[in-house]
C-alpha positions as CSV (number, residue, x, y, z in Angstrom):
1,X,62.3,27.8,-10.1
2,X,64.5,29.8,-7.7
3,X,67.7,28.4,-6.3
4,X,65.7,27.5,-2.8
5,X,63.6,24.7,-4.6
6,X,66.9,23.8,-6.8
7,X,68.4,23.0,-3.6
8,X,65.1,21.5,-2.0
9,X,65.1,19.1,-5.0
10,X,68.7,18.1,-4.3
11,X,68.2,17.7,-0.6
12,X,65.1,15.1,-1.5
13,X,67.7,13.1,-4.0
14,X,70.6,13.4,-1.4
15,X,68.1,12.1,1.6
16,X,67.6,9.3,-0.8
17,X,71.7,8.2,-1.3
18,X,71.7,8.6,2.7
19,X,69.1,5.8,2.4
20,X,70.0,3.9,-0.3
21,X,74.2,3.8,0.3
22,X,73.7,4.2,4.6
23,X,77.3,2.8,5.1
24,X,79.2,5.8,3.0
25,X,79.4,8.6,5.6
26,X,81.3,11.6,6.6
27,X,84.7,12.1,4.3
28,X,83.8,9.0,2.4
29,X,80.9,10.4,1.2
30,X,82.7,13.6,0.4
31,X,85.6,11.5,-1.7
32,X,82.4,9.6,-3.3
33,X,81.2,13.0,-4.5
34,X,84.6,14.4,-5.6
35,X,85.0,11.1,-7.8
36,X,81.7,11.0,-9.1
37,X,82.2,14.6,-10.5
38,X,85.4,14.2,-12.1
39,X,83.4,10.9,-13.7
40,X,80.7,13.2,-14.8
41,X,83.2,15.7,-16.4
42,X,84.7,12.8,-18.2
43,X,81.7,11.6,-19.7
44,X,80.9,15.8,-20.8
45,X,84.0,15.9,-22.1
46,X,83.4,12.8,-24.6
47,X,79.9,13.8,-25.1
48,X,81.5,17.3,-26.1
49,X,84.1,15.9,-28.3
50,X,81.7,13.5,-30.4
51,X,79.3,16.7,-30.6
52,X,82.2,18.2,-32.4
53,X,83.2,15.3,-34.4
54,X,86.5,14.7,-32.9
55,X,85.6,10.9,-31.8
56,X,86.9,8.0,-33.7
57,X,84.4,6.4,-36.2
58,X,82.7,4.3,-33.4
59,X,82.2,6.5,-30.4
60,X,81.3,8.9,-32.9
61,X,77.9,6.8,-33.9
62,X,77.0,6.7,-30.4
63,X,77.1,10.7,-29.7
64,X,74.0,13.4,-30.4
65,X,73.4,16.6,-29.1
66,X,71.0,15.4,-25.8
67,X,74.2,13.9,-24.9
68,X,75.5,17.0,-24.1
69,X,72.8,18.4,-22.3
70,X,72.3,15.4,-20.6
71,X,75.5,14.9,-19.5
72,X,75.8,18.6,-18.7
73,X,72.7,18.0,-16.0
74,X,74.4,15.5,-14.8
75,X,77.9,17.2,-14.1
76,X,76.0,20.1,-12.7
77,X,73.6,17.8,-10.3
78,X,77.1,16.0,-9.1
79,X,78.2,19.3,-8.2
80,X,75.2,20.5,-6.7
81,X,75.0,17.3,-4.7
82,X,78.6,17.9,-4.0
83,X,77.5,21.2,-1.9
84,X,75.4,19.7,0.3
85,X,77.5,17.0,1.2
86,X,80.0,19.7,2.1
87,X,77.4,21.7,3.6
88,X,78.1,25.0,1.1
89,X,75.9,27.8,1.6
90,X,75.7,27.8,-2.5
91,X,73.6,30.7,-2.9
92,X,76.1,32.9,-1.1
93,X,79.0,30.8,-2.8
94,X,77.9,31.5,-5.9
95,X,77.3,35.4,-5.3
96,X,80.3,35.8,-3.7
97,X,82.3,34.4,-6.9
98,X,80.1,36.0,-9.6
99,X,80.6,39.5,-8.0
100,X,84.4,39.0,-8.0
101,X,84.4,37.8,-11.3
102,X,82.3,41.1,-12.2
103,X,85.0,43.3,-10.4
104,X,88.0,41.5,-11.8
105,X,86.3,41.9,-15.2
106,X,84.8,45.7,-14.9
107,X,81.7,44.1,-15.3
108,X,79.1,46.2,-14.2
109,X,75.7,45.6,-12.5
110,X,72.5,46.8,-14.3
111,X,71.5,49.1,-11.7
112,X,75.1,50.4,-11.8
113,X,74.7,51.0,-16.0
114,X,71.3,53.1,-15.3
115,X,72.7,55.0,-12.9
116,X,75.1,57.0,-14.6
């Protein structure tokens, strides 16, 4: 899947919240995203610590390694969510960033490798 239909799929699930919640609009619905990812982080962030053990005796029962992942999803589907509502052009966002990060690093480019 290219990040076109990632960002179709998001578009059908944020259509759907439009429907479902049509009374949280314009910076409300941005404020209800902002929370909802710093909710999501919370719960990756316990899901990460009983992975590692570091939960008292009963959280820890509760925590497996989907947890994680599935919590990880959910962060990253907050966040993509997120982008829409703020009407980010993410593709661009994200190359933009990663090819600063590449600079700041002296990463180089694969094409940039074989051409020396």
């Amino acid at each position: 899947m290219n990040m076109d239909q990632l960002i179709a799929k998001y578009e059908l699930l944020h259509q759907y919240f439009l429907r479902k919640f049509p009374h949280v609009r314009d910076e409300y619905q941005i404020l209800a995203r902002l929370g909802k990812i710093s909710e999501e982080l919370g719960e990756l962030n316990s899901a990460v610590h009983g992975e590692l053990g570091l939960q008292r005796d009963d959280k820890q029962a509760r925590h497996q390694r989907q947890d994680v992942e599935a919590e990880w999803a959910d962060l990253f589907n907050t966040v993509m969510l997120f982008g829409i509502v703020m009407k980010i052009d993410m593709p661009k966002a994200i190359d933009q960033r990663l090819a600063d990060i590449h600079k700041r690093f002296e990463i180089k480019q694969e094409s940039e490798t074989h051409e020396s």
